[in-house]
N, C-alpha and C positions, 0 to 999 in steps of 0.2 A: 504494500500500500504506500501511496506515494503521499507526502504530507507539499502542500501547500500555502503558504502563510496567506491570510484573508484580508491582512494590513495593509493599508496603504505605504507603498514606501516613501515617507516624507522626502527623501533625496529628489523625487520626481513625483512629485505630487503639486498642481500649482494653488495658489491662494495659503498656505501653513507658514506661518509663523513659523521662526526657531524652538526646538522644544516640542513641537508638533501643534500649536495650537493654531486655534481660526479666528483670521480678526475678525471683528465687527461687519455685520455687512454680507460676509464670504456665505456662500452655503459649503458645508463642509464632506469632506467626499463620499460615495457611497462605498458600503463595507462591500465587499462580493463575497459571495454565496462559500459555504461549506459542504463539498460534495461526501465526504467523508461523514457528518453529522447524523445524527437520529440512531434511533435500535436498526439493528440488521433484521432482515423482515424471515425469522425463524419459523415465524408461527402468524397463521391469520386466523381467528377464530371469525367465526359467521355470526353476522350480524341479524337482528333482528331478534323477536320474539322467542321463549322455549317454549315445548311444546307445553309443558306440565302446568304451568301462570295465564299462557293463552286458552287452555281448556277448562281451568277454573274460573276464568272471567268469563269464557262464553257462556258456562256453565249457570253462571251464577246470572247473568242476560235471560238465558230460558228462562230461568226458573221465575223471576220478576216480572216477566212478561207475560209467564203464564197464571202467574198470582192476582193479576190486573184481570184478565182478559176474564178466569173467573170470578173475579167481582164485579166485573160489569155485567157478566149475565145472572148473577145473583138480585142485583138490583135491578135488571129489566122483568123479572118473574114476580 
């Protein structure tokens, strides 16, 4: 792996102050990117829902719905 420094090199950087700094005014340079950066991608787990939380929710939707559904024909009788 090859390392690459992300710094600007003040020697050749224009608008820097001695010392590296940025006058008044300057906008100051951009950092570039770290390709090296982040976790190494080992492992992707799958997003979305498990089955076990989405069957108890839906689980629990029936059963609501059908708790209404008989109470409205209770009160239409």
């Amino acid at each position: 792996m090859s390392y690459t420094n992300p710094d600007p090199e003040p020697e050749r950087t224009t608008g820097l102050e001695p010392g590296g700094g940025v006058p008044p005014g300057e906008t100051p340079p951009a950092e570039s990117s770290l390709p090296e950066a982040g976790p190494r991608e080992t492992h992707n787990p799958t997003k979305g829902w498990a089955k076990g939380p989405l069957a108890l929710i839906l689980l629990l939707v029936v059963l609501v719905a059908a708790f209404f559904l008989v109470y409205a024909i209770v009160l239409a009788l």
